[in-house]
Every structure is written in C-alpha cells, then in structure tokens.
N, C-alpha and C positions, 0 to 999 in steps of 0.2 A: 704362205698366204697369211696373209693379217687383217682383220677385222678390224670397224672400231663403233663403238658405240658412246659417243662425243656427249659431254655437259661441262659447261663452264661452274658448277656449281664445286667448292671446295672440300666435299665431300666423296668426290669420286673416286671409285678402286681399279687400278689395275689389276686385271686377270694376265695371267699367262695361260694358255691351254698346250700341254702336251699330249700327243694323240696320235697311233697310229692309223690314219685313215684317210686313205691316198683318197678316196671318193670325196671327202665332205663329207660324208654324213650326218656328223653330229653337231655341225652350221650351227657352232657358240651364237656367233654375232647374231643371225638371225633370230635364234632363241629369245636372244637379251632385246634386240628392237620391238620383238611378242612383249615383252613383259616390260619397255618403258611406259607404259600410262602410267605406274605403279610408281613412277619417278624415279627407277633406278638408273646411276648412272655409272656402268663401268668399259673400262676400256678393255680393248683385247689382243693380245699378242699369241702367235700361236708357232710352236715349234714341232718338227716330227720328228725326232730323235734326242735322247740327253745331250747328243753334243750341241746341238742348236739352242737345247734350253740351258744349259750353263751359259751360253753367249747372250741369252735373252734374257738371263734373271738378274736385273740390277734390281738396285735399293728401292726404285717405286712399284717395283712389284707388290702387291698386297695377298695376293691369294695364288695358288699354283693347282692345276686340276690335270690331273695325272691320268691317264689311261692306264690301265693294270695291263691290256692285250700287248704295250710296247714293247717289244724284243731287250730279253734280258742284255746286259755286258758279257763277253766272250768271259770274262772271269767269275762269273756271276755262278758259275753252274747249271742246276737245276729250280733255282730258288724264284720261284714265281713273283716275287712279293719286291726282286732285283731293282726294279726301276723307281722304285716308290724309295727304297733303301738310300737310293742314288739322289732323290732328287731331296731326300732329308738331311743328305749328308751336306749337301752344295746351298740349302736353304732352311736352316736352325731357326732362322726368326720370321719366316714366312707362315703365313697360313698356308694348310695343304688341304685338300681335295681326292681321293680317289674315284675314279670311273670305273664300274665293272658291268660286266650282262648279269643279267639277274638271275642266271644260272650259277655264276661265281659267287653267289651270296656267302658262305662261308670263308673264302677270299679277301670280298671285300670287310667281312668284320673284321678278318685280321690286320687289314692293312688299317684302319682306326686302332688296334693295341699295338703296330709299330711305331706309330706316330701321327697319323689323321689329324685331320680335325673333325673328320666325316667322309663317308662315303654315297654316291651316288648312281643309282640303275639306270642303263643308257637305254634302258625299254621304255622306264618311265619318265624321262628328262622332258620339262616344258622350262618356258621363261620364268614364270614365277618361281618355279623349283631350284630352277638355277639361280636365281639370284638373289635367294631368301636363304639358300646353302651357302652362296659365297660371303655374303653380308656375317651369315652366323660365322662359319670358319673363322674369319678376319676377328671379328668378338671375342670369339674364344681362344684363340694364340695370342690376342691383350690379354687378355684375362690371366691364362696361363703365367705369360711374361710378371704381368703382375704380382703375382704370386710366389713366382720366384724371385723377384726382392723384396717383396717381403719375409720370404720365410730366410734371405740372406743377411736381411735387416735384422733379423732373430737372431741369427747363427753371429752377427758380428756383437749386439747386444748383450750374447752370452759372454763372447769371448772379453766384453769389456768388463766384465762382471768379477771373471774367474781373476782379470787383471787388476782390476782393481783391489781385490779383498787378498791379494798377493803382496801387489805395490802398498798397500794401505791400510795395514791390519789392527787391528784391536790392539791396543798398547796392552802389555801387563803390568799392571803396580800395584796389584794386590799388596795391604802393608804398609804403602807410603802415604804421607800426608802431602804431598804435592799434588794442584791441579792441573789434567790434561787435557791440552784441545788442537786442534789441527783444523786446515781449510785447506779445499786442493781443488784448483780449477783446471782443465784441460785447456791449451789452444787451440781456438777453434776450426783453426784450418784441415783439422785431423779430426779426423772416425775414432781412431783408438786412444786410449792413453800413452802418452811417451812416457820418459824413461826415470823419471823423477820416484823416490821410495824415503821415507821413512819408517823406527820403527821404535818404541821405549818399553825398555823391561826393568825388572826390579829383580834382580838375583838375590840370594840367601843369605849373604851377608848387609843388606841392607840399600846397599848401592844402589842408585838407579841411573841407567845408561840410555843414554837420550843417541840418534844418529839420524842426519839426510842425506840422499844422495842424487846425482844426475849423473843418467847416463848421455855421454854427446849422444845427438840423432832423436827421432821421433816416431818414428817407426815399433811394427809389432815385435820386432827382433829386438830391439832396445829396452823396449819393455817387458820382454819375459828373462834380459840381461839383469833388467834392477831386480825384478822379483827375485832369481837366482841368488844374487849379491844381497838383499834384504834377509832374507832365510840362512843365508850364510853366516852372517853379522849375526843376529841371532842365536844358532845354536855355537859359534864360537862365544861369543860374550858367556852365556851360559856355559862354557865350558873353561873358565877363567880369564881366557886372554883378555888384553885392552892395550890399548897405544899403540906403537909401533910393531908389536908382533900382530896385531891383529890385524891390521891395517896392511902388511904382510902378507898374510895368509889371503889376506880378501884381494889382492894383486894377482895372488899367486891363480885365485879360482877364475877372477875377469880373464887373465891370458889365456886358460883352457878353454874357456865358455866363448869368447868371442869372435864373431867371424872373420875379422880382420883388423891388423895390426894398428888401422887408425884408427878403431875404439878404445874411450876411455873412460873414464869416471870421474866427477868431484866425490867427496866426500866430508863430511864434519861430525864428528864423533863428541861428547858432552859426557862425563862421566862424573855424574854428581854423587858426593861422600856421604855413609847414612844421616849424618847430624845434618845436612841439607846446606854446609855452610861456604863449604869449597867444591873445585869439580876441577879435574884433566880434562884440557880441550885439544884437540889434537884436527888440525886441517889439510888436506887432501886438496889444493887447488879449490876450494870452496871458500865460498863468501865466509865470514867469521858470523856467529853469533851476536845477536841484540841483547843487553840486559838491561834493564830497568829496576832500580834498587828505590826504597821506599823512600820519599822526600825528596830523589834525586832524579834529573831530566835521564830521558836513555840514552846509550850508546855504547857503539860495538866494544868487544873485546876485544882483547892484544890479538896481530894477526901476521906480525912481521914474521916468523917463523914457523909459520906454514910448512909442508912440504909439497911435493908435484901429485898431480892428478893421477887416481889408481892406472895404471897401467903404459905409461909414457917415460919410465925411467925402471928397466930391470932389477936396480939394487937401491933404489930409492930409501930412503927412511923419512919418518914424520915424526919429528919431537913432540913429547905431550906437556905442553903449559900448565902448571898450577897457577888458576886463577881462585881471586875471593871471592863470593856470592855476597855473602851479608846476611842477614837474619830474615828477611822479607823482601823478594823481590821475581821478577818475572823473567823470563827466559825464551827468546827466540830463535828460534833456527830454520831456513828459509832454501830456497832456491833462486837460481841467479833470475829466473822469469820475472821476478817480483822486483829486480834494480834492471834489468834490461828494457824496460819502457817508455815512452819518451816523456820529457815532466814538462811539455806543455803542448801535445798536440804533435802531430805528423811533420818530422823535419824539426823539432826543437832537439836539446841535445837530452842523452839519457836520465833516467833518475838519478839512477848511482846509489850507492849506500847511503852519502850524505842527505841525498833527497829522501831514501827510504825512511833515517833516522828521524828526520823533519817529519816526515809522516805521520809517523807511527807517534812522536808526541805527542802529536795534533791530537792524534786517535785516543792515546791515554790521559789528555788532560781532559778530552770531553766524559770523562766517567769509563769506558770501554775498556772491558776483561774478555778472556776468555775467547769463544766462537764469535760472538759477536763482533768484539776488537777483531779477528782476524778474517772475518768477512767484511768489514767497514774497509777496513786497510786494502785488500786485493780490489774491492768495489773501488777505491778512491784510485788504486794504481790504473787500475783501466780507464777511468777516467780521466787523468791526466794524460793518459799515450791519447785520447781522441778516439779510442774503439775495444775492442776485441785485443787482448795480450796473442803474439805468435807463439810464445812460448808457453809448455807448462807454467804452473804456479801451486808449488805448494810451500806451506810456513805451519809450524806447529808453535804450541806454545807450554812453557813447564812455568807450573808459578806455585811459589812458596807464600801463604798469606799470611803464617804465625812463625814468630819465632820459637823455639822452645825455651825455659827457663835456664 
C-alpha cells in the first residue's frame, strides 16, 4: 500500500514507513492529511518487510520510520533492536525514526543510542506529532552530517599542519651572518600539501647547507615521502656527508619509503663555505639555483652537469660543482611550480627559467629582498599563468648583505 500526501512546494519530504500491520492501523497518510493545515508537506511510501524497504529506499527518501514490532532477520537472533540495525546499515545518510508501544519505552530509548534520530509511541501518534518528528529527524541527520565535516575539516587541517612544520621547518643558522626567507604556496586544486621540502642548517664547522626538493605526485603519500627525505637530508648533512654520498644515501632511503617504482624525486643541494664566498652545488633533475651578485643582473648557475632524479637510476651519481658566490649576493632555490606556469595567460607557452629570470629582475630592481621579493615573484607567477598555479610552489631565499674584510 502507498499513501501520498501531494505539495508542489520544494520543500517537501519523502517518508518511507516500514511497519508490520497487515490491518492499517497506524494510517501514516491519514495522520499527515490531519496535520496538513499546518502546511506540512510529505510524501509517503510504505513497506512491510526490510526486503521491500531496501527496494523502496532511494536517494529521495528523507526520513525512514521503522516499526520496532517488525520480525527480526533469521540471522538476527534474539536482538530486538534487529530491524532498526538493518535499516541503518542499508541507510547511513537518511533520517531514521523508531516506532514502539509505549510499553517498550526502554526499547524505544535504546533504539535512539543505536542510531535514531528519535523515537515515537504508537499510542500516542497524531499528525502534528508525526510531522513535527519527521521534520525534526530530517534537521538533525543535516546537522549531524554537518558536523561531521566539520570535525573532518579539522582532522584534515591537523594533518596539513603536522605536514607542513615537517615539509617546511625552521631553518637553523644559529651563527651565520646570511639572511633567510622562504614562500610556499599550495595548488589549489588539493586539500593537502604535495610533495615539495626544503630545509637550511649550519653545522659546526661553519657551513651552511641550503637544499629543495619535489616529490613527483601531490598526494598525502608524497607528502609524508618529502617529509621522510627532508629529515633525512638533515640528520645526514649533520652527520658529515654532502654531494654525492649524500645524495646516495637519500636514493637509497626514497627506494625503501616508496610505494612504487614510478616515484621519484628532484633534488638541489647548496653548500655554502663558512667565509660565505663559494658553495658545492650539486643537482638531482632539479632546476639550478638563481644568483644575484651585487651590481650584477641575476642568473642561473651552471647546470649542464646535473645528475638524474632521486630514484630513476639505481647506481646513478651527482657531480658537486664549485661555484663562486662573490662577496654580497642573494641566492635562490625554487621548485619547478614556480617556471611551470604559463607567461601569458591559458594556452601561451611556459615561463621557463628564462622567464622566471626575467622576473625575478623585474622584482630585484624594484627595491624587493627577502619575504617580500619572494611573495611579489609567486604573486606575479600567478598572474602571468591567468589564475591559480596547479602545482606546488615553493622558493627560499639565502642572502649575504656584507662582505667580510
């Protein structure tokens, strides 16, 4: 049997009524016809058994009002509470409803601590009752729903947090007269951070070791791969290595860590000398460094001899470059997000380095150091592609402002 209690207004709910009661008696529709002056407008479907009601429960369903009295499942046992178990298992995002005689009162409270949204006395049942029940139910599984993205909103907000101060930590240069700064914007098309890390320390002898890295992919797996690799780089550096053994080792730890043979890593490593005047640069399928030396326009450092990306050649090596700094100058190191953008709008061609170099001029003849420079520069890179970067974007920056005597 099916009822229905008709309104064109776009507010209306579908009821399902599950119910064992070959008689009628508890004549939904005509309840709900009592109680439309009140302008309630819902429809009503009605089943006598869970098989019927699995076939009747589609997506416009809005509320589901259970009978407690319906015959548990042969597998069910002796568990009273069977059908109600049944009908939450088959409808997770519905509002639900229990029906009991008001003799089952401690019944019906438990079937609200299995899942309800309320329950209802079939001694007491009128139209108004019912449809100020079903209205609420419907309320409160939004509400509910609600609540649970939010509080999933939190749980991801944490997780970008713990990613972030991983991927992106507090450099240490206690000791050094160089200044540090960094800018890291996420693509926006993702929730989490992808796989982009840097990290700058100052070991005991004076050195300070600059490094960036990307991991392919953008994903949370990527991103707890760069953390992994940042921390690693780290306590190796602090443990002597640099250049090609280190670079090494840090292959060695991407193969165990990663899930599959087609991740990989850029890498660009910076090892600047305590006098501040030279550094070993050593590349990993990563863009080269920017430098900007005092009185002279910037541009990249030597980058023909590069080696391949962490993890893409088992016995690979990376030659480390002696480059010369100079006495006073600034120092970049980037991620590809930052030349992978288009340099004039949707459908022109990339930036590329040459355009990035162009840029970043632009950005140092206008006065621009520091944070600033490197939020001017990613602002002006988004602007150029016509939107939002798809990719990460991170660039730090090391600058020496005095020479020594």
């Amino acid at each position: 049997m099916t009822g229905t209690v008709t309104g064109t207004d776009r507010t209306a709910l579908t009821l399902l009524v599950v119910e064992d009661d070959p008689a009628g008696a508890l004549a939904v529709p005509e309840l709900l016809d009592a109680a439309d002056a009140a302008g309630t407008r819902v429809r009503i479907r009605t089943a006598r058994n869970l098989t019927e009601a699995e076939r009747l429960l589609t997506d416009d369903v809005h509320c589901v009002l259970v009978d407690l009295s319906l015959p548990a499942p042969r597998a069910a046992g002796d568990d009273p509470l069977a059908p109600l178990r049944h009908i939450l298992r088959l409808a997770p995002h519905h509002a639900v409803l229990a029906l009991a005689a008001s003799a089952d009162a401690d019944l019906a409270a438990e079937a609200v601590r299995v899942g309800a949204q309320d329950h209802l006395f079939r001694e007491e049942l009128d139209g108004r009752l019912l449809s100020r029940a079903i209205r609420y139910a419907v309320e409160r599984k939004r509400a509910d729903a609600v609540q649970v993205k939010l509080a999933e909103s939190r749980l991801r907000a944490q997780e970008n947090a713990r990613l972030e101060r991983g991927l992106l930590p507090t450099p240490l240069l206690d000791g050094s007269d160089l200044r540090f700064a960094a800018h890291y914007r996420p693509g926006r098309s993702r929730a989490l951070l992808g796989g982009d890390f840097y990290d700058v320390v100052r070991t005991p002898d004076g050195t300070v070791h600059a490094m960036i890295g990307d991991v392919c992919g953008h994903g949370p797996d990527e991103a707890a791969l760069g953390v992994e690799l940042r921390i690693a780089w780290r306590a190796l550096t602090f443990a002597g290595l640099c250049g090609d053994e280190l670079l090494s080792t840090l292959q060695r730890v991407l193969e165990h860590e990663r899930e599959s043979e087609e991740i990989f890593a850029t890498l660009c490593t910076v090892d600047i000398a305590p006098d501040g005047r030279r550094a070993g640069l050593c590349l990993a399928g990563h863009p080269s460094p920017l430098i900007a030396r005092r009185g002279q326009a910037a541009r990249l450092l030597p980058y023909e001899d590069g080696g391949p990306a962490l993890g893409l050649l088992p016995l690979a090596r990376w030659p480390c470059l002696q480059v010369e700094l100079g006495g006073v100058w600034s120092l970049f190191l980037y991620t590809d997000g930052l030349i992978e953008g288009r340099s004039a709008g949707p459908g022109s061609p990339r930036l590329g380095q040459e355009g990035m170099v162009g840029m970043m001029n632009r950005q140092l003849a206008a006065g621009l150091r520091g944070e600033e420079l490197l939020e001017a520069a990613v602002t002006e890179v988004r602007s150029l592609n016509g939107g939002e970067l798809t990719d990460d974007v991170a660039v730090l920056a090391l600058e020496r402002e005095k020479a020594r005597g």
